[in-house]
MISEGU-239527 format. One record per atom (N, C-alpha, C, O, CB): x, y, z. Coordinates in steps of 0.05 Angstrom, whole numbers, padded with zeros to 5 digits, always signed. Glycine has a CB too. Layout:
! residues N
XYZ/...
END
This chain:
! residues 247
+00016-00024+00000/+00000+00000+00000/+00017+00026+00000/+00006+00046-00006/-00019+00000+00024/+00042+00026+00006/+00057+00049+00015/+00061+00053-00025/+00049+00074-00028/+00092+00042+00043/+00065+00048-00042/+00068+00058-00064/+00035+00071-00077/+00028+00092-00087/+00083+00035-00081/+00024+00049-00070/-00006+00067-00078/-00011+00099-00059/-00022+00118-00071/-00038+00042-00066/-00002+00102-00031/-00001+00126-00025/+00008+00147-00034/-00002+00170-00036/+00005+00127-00012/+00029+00137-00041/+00055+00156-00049/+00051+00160-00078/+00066+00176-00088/+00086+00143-00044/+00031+00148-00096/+00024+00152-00127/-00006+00177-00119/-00008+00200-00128/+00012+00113-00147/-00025+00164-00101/-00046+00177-00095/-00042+00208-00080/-00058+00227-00082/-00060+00158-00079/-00021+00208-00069/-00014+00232-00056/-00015+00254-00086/-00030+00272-00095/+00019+00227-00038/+00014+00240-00096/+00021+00249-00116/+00000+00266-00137/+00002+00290-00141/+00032+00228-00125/-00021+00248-00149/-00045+00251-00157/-00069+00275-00145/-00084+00292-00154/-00053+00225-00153/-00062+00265-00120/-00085+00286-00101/-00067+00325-00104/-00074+00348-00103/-00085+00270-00052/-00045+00310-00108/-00027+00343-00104/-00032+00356-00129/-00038+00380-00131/+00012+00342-00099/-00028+00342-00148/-00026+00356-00176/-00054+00372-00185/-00053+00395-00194/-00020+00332-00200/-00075+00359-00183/-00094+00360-00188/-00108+00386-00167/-00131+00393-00174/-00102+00334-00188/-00098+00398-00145/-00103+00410-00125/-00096+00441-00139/-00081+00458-00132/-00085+00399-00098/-00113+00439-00160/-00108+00466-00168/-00122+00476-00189/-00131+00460-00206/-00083+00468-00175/-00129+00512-00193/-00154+00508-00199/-00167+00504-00228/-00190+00502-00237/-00165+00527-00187/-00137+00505-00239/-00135+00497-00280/-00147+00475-00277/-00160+00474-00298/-00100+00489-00301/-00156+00447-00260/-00163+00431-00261/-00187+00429-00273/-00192+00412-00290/-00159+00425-00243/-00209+00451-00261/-00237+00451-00275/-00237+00472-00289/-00236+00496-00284/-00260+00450-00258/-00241+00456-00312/-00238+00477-00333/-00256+00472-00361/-00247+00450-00369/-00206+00480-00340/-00272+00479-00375/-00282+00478-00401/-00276+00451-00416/-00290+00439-00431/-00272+00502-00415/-00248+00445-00408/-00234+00419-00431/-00242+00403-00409/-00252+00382-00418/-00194+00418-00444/-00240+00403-00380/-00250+00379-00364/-00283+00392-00350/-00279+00400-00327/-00222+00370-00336/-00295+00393-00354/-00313+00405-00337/-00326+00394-00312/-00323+00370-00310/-00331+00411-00351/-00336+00403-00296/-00350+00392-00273/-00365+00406-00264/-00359+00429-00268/-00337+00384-00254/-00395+00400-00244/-00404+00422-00235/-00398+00438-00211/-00410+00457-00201/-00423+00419-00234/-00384+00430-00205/-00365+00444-00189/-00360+00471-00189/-00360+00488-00172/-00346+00435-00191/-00351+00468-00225/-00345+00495-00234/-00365+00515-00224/-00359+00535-00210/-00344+00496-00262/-00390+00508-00233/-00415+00524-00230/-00417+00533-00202/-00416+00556-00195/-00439+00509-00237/-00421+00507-00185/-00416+00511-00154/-00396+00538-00144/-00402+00558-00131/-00400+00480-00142/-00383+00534-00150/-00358+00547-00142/-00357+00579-00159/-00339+00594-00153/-00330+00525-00149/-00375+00586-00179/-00382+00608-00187/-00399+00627-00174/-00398+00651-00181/-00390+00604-00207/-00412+00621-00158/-00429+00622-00139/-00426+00625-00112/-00437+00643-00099/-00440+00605-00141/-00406+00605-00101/-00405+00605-00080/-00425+00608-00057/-00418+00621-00037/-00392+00617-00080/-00449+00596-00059/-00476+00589-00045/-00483+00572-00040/-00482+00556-00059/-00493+00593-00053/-00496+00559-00013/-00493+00533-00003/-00518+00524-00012/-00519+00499-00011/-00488+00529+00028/-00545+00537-00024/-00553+00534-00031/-00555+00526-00063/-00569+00507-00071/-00558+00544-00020/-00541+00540-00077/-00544+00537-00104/-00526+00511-00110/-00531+00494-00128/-00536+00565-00121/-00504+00510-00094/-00486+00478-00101/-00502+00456-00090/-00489+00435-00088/-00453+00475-00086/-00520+00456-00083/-00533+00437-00074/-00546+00435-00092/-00543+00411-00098/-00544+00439-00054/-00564+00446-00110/-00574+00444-00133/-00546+00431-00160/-00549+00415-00178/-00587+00476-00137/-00531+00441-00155/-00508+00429-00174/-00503+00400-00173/-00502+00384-00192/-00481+00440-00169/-00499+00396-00140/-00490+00366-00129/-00513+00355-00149/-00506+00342-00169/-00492+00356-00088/-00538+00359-00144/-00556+00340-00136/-00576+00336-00170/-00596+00323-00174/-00574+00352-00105/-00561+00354-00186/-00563+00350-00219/-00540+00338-00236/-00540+00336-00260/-00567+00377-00233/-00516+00328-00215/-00498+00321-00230/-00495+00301-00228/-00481+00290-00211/-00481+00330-00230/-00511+00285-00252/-00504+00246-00249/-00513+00257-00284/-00526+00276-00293/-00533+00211-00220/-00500+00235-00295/-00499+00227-00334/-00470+00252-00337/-00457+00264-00320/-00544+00241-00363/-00468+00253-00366/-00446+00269-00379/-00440+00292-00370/-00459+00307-00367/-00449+00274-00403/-00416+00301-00363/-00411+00321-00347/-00413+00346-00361/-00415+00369-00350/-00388+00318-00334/-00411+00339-00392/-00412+00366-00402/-00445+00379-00413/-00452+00398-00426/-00389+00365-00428/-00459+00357-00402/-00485+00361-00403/-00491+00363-00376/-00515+00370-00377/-00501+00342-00417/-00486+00362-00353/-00496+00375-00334/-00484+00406-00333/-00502+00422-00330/-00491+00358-00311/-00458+00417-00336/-00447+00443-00333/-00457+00448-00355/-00449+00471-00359/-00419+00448-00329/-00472+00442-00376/-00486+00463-00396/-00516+00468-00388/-00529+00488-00394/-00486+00452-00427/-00523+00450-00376/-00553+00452-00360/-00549+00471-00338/-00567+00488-00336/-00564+00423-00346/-00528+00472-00321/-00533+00473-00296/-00522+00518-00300/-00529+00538-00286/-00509+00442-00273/-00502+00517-00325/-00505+00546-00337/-00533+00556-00345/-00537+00580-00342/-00490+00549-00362/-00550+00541-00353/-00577+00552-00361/-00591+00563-00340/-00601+00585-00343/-00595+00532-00374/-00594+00549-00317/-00615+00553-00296/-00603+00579-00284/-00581+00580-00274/-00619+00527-00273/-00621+00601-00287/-00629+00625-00274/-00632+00622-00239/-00655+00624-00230/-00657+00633-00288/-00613+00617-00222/-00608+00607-00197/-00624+00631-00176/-00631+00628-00153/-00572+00603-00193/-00627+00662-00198/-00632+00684-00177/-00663+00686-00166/-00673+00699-00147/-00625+00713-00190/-00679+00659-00192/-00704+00656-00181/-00714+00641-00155/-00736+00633-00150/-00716+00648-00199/-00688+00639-00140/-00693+00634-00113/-00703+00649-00095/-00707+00642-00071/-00675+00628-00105/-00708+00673-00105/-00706+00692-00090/-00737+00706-00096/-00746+00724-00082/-00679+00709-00097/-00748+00697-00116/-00776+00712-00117/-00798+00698-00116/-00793+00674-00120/-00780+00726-00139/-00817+00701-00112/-00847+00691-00116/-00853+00660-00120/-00843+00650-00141/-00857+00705-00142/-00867+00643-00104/-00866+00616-00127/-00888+00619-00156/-00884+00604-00175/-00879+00583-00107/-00902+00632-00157/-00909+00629-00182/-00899+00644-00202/-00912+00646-00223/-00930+00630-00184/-00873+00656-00199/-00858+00670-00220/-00841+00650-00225/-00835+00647-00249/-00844+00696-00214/-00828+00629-00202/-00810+00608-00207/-00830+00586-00224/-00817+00568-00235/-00797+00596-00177/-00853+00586-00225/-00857+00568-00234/-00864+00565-00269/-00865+00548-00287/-00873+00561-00217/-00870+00600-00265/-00877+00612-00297/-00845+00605-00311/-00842+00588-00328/-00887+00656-00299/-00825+00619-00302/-00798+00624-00316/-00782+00601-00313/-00762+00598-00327/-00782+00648-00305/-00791+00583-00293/-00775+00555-00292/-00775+00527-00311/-00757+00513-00320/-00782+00545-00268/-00809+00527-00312/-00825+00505-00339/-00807+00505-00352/-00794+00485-00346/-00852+00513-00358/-00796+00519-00369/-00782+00514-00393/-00756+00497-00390/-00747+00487-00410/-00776+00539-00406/-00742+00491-00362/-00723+00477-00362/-00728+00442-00361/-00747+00427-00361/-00710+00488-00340/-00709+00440-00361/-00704+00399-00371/-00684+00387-00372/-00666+00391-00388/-00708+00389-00398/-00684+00365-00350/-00650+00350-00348/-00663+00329-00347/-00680+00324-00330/-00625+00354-00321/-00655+00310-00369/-00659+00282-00366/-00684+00273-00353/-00703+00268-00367/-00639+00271-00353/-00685+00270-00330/-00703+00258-00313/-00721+00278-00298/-00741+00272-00284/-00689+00242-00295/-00712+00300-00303/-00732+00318-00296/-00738+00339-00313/-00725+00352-00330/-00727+00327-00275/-00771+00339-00303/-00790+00349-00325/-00784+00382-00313/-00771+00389-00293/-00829+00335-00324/-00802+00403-00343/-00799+00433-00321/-00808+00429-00301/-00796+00438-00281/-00812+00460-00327/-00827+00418-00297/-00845+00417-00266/-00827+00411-00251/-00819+00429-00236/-00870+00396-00259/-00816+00390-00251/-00796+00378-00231/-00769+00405-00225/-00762+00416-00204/-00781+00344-00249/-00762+00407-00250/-00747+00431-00237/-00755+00455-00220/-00743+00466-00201/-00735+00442-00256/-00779+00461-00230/-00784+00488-00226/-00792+00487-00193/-00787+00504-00176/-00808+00500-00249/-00804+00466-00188/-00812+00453-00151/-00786+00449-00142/-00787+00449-00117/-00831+00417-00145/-00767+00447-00149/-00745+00432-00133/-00734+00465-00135/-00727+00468-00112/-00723+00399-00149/-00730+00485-00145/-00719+00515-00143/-00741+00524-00125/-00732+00542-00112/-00717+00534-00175/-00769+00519-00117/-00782+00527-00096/-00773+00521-00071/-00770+00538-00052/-00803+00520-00098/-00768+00493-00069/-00764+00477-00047/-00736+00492-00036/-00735+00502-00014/-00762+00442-00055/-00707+00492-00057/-00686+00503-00050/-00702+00535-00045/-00687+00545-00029/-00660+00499-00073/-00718+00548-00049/-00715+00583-00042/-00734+00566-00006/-00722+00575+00014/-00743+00618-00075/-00748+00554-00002/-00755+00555+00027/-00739+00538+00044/-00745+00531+00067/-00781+00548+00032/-00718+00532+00030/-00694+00517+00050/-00676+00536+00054/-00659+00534+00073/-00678+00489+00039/-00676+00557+00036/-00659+00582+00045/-00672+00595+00057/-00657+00612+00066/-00647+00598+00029/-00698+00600+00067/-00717+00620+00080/-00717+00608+00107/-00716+00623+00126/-00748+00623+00066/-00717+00585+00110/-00716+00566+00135/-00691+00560+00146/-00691+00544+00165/-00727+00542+00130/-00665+00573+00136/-00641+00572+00159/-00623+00568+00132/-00604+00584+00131/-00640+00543+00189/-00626+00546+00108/-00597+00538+00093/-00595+00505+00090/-00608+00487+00100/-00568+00548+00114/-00576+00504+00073/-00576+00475+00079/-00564+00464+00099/-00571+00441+00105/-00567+00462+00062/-00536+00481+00120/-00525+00479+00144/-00545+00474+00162/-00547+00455+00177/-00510+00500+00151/-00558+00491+00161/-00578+00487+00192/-00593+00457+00193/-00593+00443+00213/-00606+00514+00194/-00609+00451+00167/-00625+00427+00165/-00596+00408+00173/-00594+00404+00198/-00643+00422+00130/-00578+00398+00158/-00567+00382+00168/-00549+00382+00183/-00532+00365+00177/-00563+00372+00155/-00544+00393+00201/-00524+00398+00231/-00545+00388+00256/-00537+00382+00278/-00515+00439+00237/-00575+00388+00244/-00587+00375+00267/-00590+00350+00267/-00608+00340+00280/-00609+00384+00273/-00575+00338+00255/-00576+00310+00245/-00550+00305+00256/-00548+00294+00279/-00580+00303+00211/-00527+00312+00242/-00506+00317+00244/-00494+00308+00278/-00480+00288+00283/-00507+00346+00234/-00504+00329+00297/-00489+00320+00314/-00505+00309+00334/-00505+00315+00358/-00472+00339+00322/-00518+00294+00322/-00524+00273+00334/-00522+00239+00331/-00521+00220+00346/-00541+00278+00335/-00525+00245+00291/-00519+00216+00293/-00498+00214+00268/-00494+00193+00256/-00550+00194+00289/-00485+00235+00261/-00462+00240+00246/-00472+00244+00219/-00495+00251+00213/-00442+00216+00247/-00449+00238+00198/-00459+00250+00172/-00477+00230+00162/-00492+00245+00148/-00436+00257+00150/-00486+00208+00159/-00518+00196+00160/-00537+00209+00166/-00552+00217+00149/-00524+00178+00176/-00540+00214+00199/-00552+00231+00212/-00560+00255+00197/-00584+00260+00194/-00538+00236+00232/-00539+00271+00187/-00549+00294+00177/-00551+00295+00152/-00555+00319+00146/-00537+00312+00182/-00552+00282+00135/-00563+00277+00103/-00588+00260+00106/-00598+00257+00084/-00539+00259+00081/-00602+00248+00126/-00630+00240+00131/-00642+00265+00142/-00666+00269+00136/-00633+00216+00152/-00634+00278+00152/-00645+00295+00161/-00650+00323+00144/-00669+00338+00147/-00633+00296+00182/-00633+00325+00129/-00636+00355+00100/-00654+00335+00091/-00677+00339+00099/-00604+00368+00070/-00651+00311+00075/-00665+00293+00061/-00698+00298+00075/-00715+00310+00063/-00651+00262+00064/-00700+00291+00092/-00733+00294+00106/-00750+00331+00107/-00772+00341+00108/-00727+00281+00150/-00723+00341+00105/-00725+00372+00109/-00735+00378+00084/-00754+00394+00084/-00698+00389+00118/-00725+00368+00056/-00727+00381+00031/-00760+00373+00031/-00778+00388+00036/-00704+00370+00004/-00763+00348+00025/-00781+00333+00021/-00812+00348+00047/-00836+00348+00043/-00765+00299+00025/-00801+00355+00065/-00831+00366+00085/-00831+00396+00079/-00847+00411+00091/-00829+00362+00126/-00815+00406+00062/-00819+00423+00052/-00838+00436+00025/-00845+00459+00018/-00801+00424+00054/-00839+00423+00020/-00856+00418-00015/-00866+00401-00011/-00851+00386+00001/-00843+00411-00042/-00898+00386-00016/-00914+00368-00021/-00922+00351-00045/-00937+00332-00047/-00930+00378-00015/-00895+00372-00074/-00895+00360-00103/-00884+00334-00091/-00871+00329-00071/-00875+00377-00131/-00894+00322-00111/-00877+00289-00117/-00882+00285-00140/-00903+00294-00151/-00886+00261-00101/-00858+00265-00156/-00860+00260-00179/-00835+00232-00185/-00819+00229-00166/-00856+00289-00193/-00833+00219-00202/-00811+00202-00200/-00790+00226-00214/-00766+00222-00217/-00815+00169-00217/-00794+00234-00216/-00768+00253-00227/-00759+00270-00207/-00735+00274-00207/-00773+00271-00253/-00771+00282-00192/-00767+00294-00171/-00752+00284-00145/-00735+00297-00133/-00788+00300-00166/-00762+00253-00139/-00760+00241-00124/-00734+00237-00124/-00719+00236-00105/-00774+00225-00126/-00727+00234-00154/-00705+00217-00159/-00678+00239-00154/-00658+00230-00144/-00708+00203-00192/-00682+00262-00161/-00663+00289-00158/-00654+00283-00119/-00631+00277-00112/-00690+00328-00167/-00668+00285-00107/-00670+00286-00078/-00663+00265-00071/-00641+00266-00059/-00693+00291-00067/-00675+00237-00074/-00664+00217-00075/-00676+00210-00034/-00687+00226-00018/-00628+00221-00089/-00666+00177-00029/-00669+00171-00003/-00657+00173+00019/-00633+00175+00021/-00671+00154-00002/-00675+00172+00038/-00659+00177+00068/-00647+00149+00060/-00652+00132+00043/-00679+00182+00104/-00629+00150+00082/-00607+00128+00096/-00625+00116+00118/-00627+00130+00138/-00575+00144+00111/-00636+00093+00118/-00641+00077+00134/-00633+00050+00142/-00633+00043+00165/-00656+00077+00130/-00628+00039+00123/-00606+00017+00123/-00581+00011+00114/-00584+00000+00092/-00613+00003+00115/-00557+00012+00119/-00532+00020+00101/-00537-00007+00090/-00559-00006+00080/-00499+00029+00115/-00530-00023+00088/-00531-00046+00076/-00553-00050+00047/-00548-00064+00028/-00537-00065+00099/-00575-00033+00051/-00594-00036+00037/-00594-00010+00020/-00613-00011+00004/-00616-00043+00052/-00581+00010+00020/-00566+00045+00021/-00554+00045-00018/-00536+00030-00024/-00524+00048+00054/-00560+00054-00028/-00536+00064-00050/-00519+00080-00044/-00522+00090-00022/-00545+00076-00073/-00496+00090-00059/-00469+00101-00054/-00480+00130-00044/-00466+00141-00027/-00446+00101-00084/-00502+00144-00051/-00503+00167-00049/-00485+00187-00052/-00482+00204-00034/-00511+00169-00034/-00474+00186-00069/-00449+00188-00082/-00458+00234-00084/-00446+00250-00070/-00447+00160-00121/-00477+00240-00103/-00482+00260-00105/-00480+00280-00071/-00468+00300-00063/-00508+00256-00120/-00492+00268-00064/-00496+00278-00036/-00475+00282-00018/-00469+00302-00005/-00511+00263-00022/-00461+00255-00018/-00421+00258-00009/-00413+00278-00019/-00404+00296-00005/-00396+00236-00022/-00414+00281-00056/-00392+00302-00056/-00403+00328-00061/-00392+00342-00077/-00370+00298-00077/-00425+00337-00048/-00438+00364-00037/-00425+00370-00008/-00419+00392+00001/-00473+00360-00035/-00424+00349+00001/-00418+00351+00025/-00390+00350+00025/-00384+00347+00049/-00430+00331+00040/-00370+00352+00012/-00344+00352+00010/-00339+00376+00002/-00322+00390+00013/-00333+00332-00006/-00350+00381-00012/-00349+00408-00026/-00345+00436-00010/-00333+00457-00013/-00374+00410-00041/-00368+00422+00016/-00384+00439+00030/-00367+00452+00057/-00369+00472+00070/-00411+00423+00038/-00349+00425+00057/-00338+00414+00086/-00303+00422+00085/-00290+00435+00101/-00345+00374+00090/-00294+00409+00064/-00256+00418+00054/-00270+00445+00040/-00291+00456+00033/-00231+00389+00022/-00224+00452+00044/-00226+00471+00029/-00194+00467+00027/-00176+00462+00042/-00242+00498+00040/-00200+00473-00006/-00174+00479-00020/-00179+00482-00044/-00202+00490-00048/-00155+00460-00020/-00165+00480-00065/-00160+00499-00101/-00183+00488-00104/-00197+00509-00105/-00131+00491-00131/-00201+00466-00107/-00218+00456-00115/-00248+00457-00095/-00269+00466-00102/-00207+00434-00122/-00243+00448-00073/-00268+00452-00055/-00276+00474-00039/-00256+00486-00030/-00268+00434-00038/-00294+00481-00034/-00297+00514-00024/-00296+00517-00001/-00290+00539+00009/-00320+00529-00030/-00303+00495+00015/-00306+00495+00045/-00321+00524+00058/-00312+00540+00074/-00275+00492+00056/-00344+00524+00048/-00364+00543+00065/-00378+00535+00095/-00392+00550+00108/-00389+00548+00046/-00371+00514+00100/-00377+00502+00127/-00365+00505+00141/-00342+00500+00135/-00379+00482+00131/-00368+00514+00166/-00344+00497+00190/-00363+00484+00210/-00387+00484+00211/-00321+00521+00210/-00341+00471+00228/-00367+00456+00253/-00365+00417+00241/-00369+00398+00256/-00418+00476+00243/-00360+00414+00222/-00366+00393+00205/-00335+00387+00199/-00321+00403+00186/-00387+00401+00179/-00327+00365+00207/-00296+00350+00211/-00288+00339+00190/-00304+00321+00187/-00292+00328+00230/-00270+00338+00170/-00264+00319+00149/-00266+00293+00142/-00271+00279+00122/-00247+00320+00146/-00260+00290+00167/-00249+00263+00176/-00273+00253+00176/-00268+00229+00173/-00233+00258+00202/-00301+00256+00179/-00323+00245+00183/-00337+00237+00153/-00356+00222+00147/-00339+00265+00200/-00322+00250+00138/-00336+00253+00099/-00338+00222+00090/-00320+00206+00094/-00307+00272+00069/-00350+00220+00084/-00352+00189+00068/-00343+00193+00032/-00351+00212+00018/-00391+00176+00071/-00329+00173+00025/-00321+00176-00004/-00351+00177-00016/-00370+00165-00006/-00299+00150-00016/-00352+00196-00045/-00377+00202-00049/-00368+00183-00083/-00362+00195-00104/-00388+00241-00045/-00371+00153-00080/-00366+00137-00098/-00389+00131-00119/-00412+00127-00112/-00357+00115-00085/-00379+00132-00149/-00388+00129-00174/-00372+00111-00185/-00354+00099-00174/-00391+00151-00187/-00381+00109-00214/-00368+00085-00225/-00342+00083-00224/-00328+00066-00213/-00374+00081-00249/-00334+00107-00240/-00303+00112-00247/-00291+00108-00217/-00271+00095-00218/-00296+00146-00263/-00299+00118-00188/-00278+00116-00171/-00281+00086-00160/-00261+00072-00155/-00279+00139-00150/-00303+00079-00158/-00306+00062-00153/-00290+00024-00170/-00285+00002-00161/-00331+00071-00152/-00290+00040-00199/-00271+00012-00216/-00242+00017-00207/-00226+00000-00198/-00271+00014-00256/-00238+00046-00211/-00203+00046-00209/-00183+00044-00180/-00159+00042-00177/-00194+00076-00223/-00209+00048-00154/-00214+00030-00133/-00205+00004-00130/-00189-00007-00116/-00235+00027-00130/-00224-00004-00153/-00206-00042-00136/-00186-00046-00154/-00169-00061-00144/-00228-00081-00138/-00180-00037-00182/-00154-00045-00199/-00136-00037-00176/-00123-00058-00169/-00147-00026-00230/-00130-00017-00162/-00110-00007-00146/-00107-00025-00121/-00084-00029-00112/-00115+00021-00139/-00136-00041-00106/-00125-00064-00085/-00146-00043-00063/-00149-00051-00040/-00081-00068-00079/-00155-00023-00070/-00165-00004-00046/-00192-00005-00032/-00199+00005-00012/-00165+00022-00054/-00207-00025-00053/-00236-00036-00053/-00234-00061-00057/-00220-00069-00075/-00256-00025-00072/-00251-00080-00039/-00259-00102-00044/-00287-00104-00043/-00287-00128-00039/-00249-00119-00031/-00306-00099-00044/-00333-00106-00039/-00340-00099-00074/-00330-00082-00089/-00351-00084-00010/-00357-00117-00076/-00356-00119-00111/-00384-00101-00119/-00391-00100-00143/-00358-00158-00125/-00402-00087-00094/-00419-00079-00109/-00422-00047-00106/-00418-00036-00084/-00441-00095-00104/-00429-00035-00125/-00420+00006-00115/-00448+00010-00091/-00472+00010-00096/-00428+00040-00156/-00439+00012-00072/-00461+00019-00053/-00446+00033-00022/-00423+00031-00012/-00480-00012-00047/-00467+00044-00016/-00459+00051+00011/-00435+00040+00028/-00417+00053+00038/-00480+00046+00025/-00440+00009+00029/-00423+00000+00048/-00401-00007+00030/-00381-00018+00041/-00434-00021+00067/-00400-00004+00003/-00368+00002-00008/-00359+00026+00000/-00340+00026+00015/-00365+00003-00039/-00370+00054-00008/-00358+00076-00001/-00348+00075+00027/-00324+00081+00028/-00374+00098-00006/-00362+00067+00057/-00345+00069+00069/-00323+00052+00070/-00307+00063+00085/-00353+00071+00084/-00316+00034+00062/-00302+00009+00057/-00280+00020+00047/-00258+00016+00056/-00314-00013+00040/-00285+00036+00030/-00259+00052+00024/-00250+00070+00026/-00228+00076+00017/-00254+00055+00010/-00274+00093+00046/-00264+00117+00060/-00247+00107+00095/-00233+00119+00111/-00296+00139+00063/-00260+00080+00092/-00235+00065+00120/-00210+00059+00106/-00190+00062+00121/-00246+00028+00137/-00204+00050+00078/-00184+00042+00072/-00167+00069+00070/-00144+00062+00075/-00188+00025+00051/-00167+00101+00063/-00162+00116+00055/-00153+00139+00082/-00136+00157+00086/-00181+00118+00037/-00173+00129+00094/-00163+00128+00121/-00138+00124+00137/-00130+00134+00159/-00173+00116+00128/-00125+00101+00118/-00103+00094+00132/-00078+00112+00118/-00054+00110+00124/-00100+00062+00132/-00087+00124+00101/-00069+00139+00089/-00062+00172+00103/-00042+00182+00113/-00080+00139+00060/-00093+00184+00099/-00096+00197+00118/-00118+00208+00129/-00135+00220+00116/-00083+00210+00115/-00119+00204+00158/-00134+00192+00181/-00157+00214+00179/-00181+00208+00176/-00117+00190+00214/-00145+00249+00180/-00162+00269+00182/-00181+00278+00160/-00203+00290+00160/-00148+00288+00190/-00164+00266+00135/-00175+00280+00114/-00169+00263+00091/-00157+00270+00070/-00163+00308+00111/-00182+00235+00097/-00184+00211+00075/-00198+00221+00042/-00186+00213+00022/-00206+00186+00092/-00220+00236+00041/-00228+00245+00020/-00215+00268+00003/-00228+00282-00012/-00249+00251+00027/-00193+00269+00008/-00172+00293-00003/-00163+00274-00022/-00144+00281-00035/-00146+00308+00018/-00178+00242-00027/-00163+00224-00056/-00184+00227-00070/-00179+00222-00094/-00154+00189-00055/-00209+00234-00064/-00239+00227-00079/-00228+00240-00108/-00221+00225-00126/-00273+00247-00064/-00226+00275-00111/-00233+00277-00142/-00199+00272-00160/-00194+00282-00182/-00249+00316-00150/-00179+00255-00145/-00149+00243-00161/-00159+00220-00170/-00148+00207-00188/-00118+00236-00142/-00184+00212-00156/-00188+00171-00157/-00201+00178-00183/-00190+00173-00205/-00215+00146-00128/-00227+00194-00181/-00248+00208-00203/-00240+00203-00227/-00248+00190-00246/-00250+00239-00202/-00217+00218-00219/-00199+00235-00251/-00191+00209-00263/-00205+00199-00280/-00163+00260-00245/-00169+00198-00253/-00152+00172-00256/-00178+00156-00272/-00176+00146-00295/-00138+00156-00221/-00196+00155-00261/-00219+00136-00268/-00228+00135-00301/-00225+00117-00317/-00245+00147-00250/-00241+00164-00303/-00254+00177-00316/-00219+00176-00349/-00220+00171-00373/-00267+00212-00293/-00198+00181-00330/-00182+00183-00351/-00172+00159-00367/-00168+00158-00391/-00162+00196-00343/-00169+00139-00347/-00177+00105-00350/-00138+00101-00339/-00121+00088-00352/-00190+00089-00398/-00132+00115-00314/-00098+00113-00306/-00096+00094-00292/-00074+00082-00290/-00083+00135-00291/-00116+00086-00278/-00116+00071-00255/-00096+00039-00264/-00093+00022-00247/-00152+00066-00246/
END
């Protein structure tokens, strides 16, 4: 393992910088991080699953300032948007839901009461229950943006979107913004997808053969041993490596 550190370090260093996201690689991150709003990257996290250069061209379209006015102006000027799985409706409710999760404290406040009590589970069931008693729309497309509480890890998907909102949210360096504090690194769970998740076990760092919850932690313990405080400082080198096919 001491050479996979010392490659991953390597990896995590280079990449720690902010040419990284850029037009020729894109991510929504970018967007996130244009912004700098704990609200509006939460909308980024949680639209970014399929092609990345189709989510950062979607996620440029959406008019983010209609968080801020009326719901039936959000809902007149919103209709017209569309990502894959969600309809305008679906968008245009889920930009309501984010303007009364900012009217109601943030996304910090909903999940810190989760948080320190039953850790970062704890507090992504708990935004999760918050978004959802907030708005009464439902839709499978909607549903699916928001996605499930954590009730059973074993029974859990990677929740992968949600990790790396929460990474985002929590570090800070060339790439992550760290608008949080209060919230420990060391507590982050790898926020695993395909790409990190394959170039994961080529490397020896994953064994559990199926992408789910109790892989990501499986390998935010293994990453751990690298380093203890701030194991997810490998998430977007594994990404990359993945996505680039280095692993």
């Amino acid at each position: 393992m001491r050479d996979i550190k010392k490659r991953l370090d390597a990896e995590a260093a280079a990449r720690d910088c902010e040419g990284e996201l850029c037009p020729e690689r894109p991510d929504p991150l970018m967007v996130a991080r244009h912004y700098g709003d704990e609200n509006i990257a939460l909308a980024c996290a949680l639209f970014a699953y399929g092609n990345a250069v189709a989510i950062v061209k979607f996620l440029e379209s959406v008019d983010f300032s209609l968080i801020s006015l009326d719901d039936e102006v959000i809902l007149t000027k919103a209709r017209s948007l569309y990502y894959r799985f969600q309809s305008g409706e679906d968008c245009a409710q889920f930009l309501i839901t984010l303007k009364r999760l900012k009217e109601s404290g943030g996304v910090k406040s909903a999940f810190m009461q989760g948080y320190h009590d039953e850790g970062i589970i704890g507090g992504l069931n708990t935004l999760i229950d918050t978004l959802y008693a907030l708005n009464p729309y439902r839709s499978s497309g909607y549903a699916f943006l928001i996605g499930k509480r954590v009730d059973v890890i074993s029974k859990s998907g990677a929740m992968k979107r949600w990790m790396m909102y929460l990474r985002w949210m929590v570090r800070k360096d060339s790439l992550d913004m760290g608008l949080w504090s209060g919230v420990s690194p060391s507590d982050l769970i790898m926020p695993l997808d395909t790409h990190t998740f394959n170039v994961s076990h080529r490397l020896g760092l994953l064994q559990r053969r199926q992408c789910d919850l109790r892989a990501a932690m499986e390998l935010t313990e293994t990453l751990r041993g690298f380093d203890p405080d701030d194991p997810i400082k490998y998430d977007f080198a594994l990404y990359r490596m993945g996505q680039e096919k280095k692993g």
